[in-house]
C-alpha positions as CSV (number, residue, x, y, z in Angstrom):
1,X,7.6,-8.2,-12.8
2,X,7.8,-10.2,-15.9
3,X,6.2,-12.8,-14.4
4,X,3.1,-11.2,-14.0
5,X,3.0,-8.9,-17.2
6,X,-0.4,-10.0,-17.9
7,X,-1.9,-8.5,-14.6
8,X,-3.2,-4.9,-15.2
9,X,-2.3,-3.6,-11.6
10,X,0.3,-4.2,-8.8
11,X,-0.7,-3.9,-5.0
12,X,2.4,-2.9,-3.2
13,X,1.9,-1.8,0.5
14,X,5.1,-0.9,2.5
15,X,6.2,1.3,4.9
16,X,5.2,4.7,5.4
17,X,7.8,7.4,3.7
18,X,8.4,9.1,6.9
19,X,10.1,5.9,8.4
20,X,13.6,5.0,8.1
21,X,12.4,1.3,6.1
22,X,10.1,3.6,4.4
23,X,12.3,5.9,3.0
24,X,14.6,2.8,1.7
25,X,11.6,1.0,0.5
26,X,10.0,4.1,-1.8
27,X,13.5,4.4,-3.1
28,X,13.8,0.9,-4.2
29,X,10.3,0.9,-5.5
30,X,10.2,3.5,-7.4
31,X,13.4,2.5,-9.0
32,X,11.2,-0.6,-10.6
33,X,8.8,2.2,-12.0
34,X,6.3,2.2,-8.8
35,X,3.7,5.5,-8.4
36,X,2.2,6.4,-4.9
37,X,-1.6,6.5,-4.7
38,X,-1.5,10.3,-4.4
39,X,0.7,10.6,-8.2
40,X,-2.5,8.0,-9.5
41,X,-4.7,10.0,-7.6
42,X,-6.1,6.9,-5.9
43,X,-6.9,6.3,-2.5
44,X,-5.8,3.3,-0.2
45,X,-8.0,2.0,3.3
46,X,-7.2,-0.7,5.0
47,X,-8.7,-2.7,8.0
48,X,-6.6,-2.7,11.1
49,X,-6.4,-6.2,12.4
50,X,-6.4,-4.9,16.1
51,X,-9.8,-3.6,16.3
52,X,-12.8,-3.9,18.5
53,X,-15.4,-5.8,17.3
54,X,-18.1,-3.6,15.1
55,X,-20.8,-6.1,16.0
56,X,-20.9,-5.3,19.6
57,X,-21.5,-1.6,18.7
58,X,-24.8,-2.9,16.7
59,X,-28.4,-2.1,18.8
């Protein structure tokens, strides 16, 4: 993290906290000092890479 001390946020995505990798991951994150969105009461979306193509749904 040291390296990037002069960024003023850190994207982390991981595994959901109901997994078994997620449960191990949240751990280990917040050990470096890591908040969920919900404790900066932010909000995440994302873009699933498997989906149908919005322009065909256009008139």
């Amino acid at each position: 993290m040291r390296r990037y001390s002069h960024c003023r946020f850190f994207l982390l995505s991981t595994d959901h906290a109901a997994s078994p990798e997620g449960r191990r991951n949240h751990a280990f994150y917040r050990s470096l000092g890591f908040l969920s969105y919900e404790e900066k009461e932010m909000a995440g979306f994302g873009l699933p890479r498997n989906r149908p193509d919005l322009r065909a749904a256009m008139p």
